[in-house]
C-alpha positions in Angstrom: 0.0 0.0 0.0 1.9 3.3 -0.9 2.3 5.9 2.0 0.1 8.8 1.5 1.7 11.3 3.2 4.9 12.7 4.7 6.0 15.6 7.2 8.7 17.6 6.1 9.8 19.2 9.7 11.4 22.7 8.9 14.5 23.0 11.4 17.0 25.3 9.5 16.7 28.1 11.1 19.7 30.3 12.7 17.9 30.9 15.9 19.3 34.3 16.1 17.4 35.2 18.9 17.9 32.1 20.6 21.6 33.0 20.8 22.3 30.9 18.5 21.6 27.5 20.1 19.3 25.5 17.3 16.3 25.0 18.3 15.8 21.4 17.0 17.7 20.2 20.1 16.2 22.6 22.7 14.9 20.6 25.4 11.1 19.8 26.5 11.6 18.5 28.9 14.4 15.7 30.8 14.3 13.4 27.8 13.1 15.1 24.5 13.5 18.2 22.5 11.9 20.0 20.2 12.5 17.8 16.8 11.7 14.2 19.2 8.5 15.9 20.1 7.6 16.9 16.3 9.0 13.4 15.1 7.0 11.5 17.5 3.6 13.0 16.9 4.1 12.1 13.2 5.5 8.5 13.7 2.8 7.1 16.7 0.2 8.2 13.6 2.1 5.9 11.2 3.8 9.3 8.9 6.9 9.5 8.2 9.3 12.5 8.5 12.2 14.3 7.0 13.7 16.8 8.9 15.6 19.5 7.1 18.6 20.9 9.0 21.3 23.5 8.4 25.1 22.3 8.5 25.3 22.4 12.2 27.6 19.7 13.9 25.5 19.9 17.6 22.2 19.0 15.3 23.7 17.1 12.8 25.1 14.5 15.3 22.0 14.3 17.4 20.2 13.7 14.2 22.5 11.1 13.7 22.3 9.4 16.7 18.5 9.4 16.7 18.6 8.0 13.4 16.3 10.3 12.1 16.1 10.8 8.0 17.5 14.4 7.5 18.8 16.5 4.8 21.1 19.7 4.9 19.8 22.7 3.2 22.8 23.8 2.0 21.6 27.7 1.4 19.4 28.8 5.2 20.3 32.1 4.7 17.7 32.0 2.2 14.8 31.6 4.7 12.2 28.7 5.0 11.2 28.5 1.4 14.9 27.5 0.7 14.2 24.6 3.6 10.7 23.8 1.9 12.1 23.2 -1.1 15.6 21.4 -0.2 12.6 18.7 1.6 10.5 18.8 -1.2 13.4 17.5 -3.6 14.5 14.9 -1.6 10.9 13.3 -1.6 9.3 14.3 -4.7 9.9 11.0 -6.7 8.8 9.0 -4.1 4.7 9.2 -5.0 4.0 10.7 -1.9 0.2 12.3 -2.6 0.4 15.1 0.4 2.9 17.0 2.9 2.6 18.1 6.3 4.6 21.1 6.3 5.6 21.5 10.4 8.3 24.1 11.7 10.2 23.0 14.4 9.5 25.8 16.5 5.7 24.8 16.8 6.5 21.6 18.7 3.2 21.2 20.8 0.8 20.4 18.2 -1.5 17.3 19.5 -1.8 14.2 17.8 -5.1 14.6 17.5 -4.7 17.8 15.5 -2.6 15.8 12.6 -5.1 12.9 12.9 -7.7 15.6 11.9 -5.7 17.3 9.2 -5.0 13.8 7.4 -8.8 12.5 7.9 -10.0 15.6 6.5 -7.2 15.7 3.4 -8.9 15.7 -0.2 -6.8 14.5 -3.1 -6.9 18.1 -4.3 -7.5 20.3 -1.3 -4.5 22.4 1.4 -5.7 21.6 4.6 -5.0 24.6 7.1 -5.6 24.1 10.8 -7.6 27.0 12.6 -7.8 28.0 16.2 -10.8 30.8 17.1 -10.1 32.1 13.3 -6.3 32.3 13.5 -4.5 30.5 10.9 -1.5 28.0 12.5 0.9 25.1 12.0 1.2 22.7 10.5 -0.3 22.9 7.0 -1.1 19.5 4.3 -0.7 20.5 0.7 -0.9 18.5 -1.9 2.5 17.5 -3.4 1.1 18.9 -6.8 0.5 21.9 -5.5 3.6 22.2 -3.6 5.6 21.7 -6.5 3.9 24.4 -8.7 4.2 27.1 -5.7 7.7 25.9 -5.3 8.6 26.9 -9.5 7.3 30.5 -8.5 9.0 33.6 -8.2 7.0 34.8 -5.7 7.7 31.5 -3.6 10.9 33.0 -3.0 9.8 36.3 -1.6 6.3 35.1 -0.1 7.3 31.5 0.8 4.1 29.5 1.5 1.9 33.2 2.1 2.0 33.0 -1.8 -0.8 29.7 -1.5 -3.0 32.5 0.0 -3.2 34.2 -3.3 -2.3 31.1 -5.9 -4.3 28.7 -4.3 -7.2 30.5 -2.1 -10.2 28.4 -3.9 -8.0 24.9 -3.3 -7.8 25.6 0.8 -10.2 24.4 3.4 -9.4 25.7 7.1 -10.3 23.4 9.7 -11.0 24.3 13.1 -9.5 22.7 15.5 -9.3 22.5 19.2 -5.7 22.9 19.9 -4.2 26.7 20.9 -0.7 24.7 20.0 -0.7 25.2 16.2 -0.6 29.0 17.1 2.1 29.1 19.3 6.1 28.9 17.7 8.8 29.6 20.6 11.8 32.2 18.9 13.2 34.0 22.2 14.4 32.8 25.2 11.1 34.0 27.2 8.9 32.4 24.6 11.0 29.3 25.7 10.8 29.9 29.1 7.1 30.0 28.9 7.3 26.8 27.2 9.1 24.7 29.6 6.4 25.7 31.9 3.9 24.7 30.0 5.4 21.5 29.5 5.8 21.1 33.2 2.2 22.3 34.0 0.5 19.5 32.2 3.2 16.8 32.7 4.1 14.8 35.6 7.4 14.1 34.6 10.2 13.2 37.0 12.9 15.9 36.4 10.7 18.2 34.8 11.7 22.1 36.0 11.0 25.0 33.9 
């Protein structure tokens, strides 16, 4: 039976305002950081991921060890679209119909959320998950569509905001209930709230913000 769909976890980023520490091996919590937490929620729904990372030994070797299927975007400094598109070609021949796009930074996003997204998922429909009539992560396209956006001009400047305008008749938003897709963590206090969050709802030995 082929595999329908695919994640491409976006996790190139310089995390400038992190100080530089990548954010694909911030920590939850004692035992998992951010790109476990994304990878997981994929995987215990049966989805396979790819994770695209810059050329970053700290992430590069914790990648490794995980044995997690990555891919280097060779050019970040162009900005997520570069990422998109460095995971789009490395699984573009594979017959994959659809694509969660998931940025690492939005690590919280219940399973039940994804479950959602993929039994909603039309052959020829984006998927875009709504809380209270804000637009969040992660987004399913289909990899036709993907592709086309990807060949724009405008992809480069717009990344995926260009769908809005390309593609507006081809998107459904679904509401969900899950505050998560809204919330991506870029500055140390944004990660600071997260840690207590993560402690606040889990009763994990260890666990201090």
């Amino acid at each position: 039976m082929p595999i329908n769909e695919i994640a491409i976890i976006l996790a190139a980023g310089f995390s400038s305002r992190m100080n530089g520490f990548p954010k694909p091996i911030l920590t939850l919590n004692k035992n998992q950081k951010f790109v476990d937490k994304v990878d997981e929620t994929y995987k215990s729904l049966g989805i396979d991921t790819v994770i695209v990372i810059r050329d970053d030994k700290r992430v590069i070797n914790y990648i490794k060890r995980k044995r997690y299927k990555f891919v280097i975007n060779k050019n970040p400094q162009r900005g997520m679209h570069s990422s998109i598109e460095t995971g789009f070609n490395l699984i573009k021949e594979t017959g994959i119909d659809r694509i969660f796009i998931h940025p690492v930074d939005v690590p919280l996003v219940k399973t039940e959320t994804i479950k959602s997204l993929k039994e909603h998922s039309l052959k020829d429909k984006i998927i875009v998950p709504v809380y209270q009539g804000r637009k969040g992560h992660p987004i399913l396209i289909p990899q036709k569509y993907l592709e086309d956006i990807i060949h724009t001009d405008d992809f480069k400047n717009k990344g995926l905001r260009v769908m809005f305008s390309m593609l507006k008749k081809k998107i459904i938003e679904l509401e969900v209930n899950d505050n998560f897709i809204l919330l991506d963590f870029d500055t140390e206090i944004d990660y600071k709230r997260l840690q207590k969050m993560v402690c606040g709802f889990q009763a994990t030995a260890g666990c201090s913000p």
